[in-house]
N, C-alpha and C positions, 0 to 999 in steps of 0.2 A: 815799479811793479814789474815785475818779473814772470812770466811763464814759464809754471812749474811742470807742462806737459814735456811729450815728445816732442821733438824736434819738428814733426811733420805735420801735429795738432798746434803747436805754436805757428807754422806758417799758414795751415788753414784757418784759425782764428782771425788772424791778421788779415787775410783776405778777403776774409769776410765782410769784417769793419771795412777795411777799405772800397769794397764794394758800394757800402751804404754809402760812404762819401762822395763816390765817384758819382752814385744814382743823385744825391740830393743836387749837385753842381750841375752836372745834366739839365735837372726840372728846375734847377731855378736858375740858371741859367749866371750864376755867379762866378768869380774869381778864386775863390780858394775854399774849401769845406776841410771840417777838423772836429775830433773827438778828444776831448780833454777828462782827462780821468784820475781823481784822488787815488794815492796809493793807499794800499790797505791797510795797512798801519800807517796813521802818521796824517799828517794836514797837507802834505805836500801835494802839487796839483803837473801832470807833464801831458806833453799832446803825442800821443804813440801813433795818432791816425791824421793823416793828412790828403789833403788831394789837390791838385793847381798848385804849390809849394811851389817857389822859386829859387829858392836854397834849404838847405838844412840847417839852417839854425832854431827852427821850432826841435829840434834833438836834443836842443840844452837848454831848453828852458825849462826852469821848474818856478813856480807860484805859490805861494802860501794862500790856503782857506781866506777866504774874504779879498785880497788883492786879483789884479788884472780881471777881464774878462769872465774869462772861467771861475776863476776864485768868489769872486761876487756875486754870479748866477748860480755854482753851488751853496754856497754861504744863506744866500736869501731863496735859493727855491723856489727862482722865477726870471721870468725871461729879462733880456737886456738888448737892445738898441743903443748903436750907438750909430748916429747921422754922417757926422762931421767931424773925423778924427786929424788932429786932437784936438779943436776947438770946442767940442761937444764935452768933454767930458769932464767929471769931478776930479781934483789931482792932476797929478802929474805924469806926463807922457810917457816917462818909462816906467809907469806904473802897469802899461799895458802890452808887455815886450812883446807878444804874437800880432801885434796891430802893427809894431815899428817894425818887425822882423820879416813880413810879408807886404809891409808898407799899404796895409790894406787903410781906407777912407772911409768905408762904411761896415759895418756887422749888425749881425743878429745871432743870439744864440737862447739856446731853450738849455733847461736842466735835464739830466738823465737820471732814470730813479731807479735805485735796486734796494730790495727787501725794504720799502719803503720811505730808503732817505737819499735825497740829490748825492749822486756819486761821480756825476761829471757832467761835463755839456758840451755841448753840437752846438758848431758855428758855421754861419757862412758868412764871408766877406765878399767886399768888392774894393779894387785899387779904386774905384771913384764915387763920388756922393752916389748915392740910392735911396731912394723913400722905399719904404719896408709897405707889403699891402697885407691886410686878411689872409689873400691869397696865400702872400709867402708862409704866413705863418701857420696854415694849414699845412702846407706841403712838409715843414718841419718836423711840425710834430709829427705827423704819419710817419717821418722819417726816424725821429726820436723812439718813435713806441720801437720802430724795426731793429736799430742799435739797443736798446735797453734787451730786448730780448735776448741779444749776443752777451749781457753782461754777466750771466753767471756762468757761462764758460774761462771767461776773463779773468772775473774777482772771485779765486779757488779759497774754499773756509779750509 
């Protein structure tokens, strides 16, 4: 995905998003928060928004629709837990490169929806086991609806 603004709308876009990231890591008090986003052509899935990051390798990573994280809570259009990485999950552990890449243990992530189809998803991790509450999952989406609002700045027709 590319931004096809100015220069100066591409950095305040970005800020934006990262804003919400930085607010949901804040309230929930997690290790790492992330915006994962389908490119607009194309099934391809990349995380352009990060927060807590411990290196830059969420930069290269790309997904295909239905694989890792992202790919499977866009794909089905609904939340995903994961407890116990990688003991918790279906497959194979480099199926979920921003878990290996962040070496995160636990996540949650919701889908993001624009003109009404999952176009990405909001994650929060933690480097260590965490039981996921209501609570948190309150807090998400309040946070999801605020990201989805930014998304038609984002994804330009």
């Amino acid at each position: 995905m590319v931004c096809n603004r100015e220069h100066n709308d591409c950095d305040r876009i970005s800020k934006l998003f990262l804003l919400e990231c930085d607010r949901l890591r804040e309230i929930t008090a997690c290790d790492f928060t992330a915006v994962a986003l389908q490119q607009y052509k194309g099934l391809d899935i990349k995380w352009p928004f990060v927060s807590g990051n411990r290196n830059d390798k969420y930069k290269y990573i790309t997904v295909r629709l239905g694989k890792g994280i992202a790919g499977k809570v866009i794909s089905s259009s609904s939340i995903m837990k994961i407890d116990n990485f990688p003991e918790s999950i279906d497959g194979k552990s480099t199926d979920y490169p921003i878990m290996l890449a962040e070496r995160l243990v636990s996540a949650f992530a919701v889908p993001l929806i624009w003109k009404g189809i999952p176009r990405g998803s909001l994650l929060v991790g933690y480097r260590e086991a965490c039981e996921f509450t209501e609570k948190d999952y309150d807090k998400m989406k309040e946070i999801a609806r605020r990201v989805e609002k930014l998304l038609p700045v984002y994804f330009l027709d």
